[in-house]
Phi, psi and omega in degrees: 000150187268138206295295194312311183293315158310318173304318219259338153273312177311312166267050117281316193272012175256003166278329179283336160312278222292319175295340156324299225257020195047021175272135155277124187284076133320167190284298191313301174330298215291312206260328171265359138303317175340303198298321182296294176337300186298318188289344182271348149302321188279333163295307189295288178359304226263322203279333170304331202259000184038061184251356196218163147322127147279090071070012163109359178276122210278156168340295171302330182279331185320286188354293212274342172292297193307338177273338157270301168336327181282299204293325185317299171317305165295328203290346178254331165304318194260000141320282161332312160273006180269323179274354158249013165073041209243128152295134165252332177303315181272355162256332153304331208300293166331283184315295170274047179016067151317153142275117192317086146138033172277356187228009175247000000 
């Protein structure tokens, strides 16, 4: 799939979350789920990493909070480039010191 058609459902479906939950989706809202979103990854990490209590949760299950956790971070990352216009392509290419049109 192509990342701009992804971006562009994931945030629609983070505007029908946000309308679930009766939130006006604001710049501020967005950018502190990011935030909610990176600490409730790092809660799964530990408990995957068996740095915290699983709370009675078997192996598969760790797995599968992290593998969601993730997706939450990306899936508000890529909100968050939908509501600021962000190439993402050309800005990973720049962050992760890419060769410039190596991801376009």
């Amino acid at each position: 799939m192509d990342v701009l058609l992804l971006r562009d459902k994931i945030a629609e479906a983070g505007d029908r979350y946000a309308a679930s939950l009766n939130v006006d989706p604001t710049d501020d809202w967005i950018i502190l789920k990011t935030l909610e979103e990176a600490g409730e990854l790092v809660q799964a990490f530990l408990r995957y990493s068996a740095r915290a209590r699983a709370r009675g949760l078997t192996a598969e299950e760790l797995k599968r909070a992290l593998d969601d956790e993730i997706a939450d971070l990306l899936g508000f990352s890529l909100v968050l480039a939908k509501r600021f216009d962000v190439d993402l392509l050309r800005a990973l290419e720049r962050k992760w010191h890419l060769p410039e049109g190596s991801l376009r």
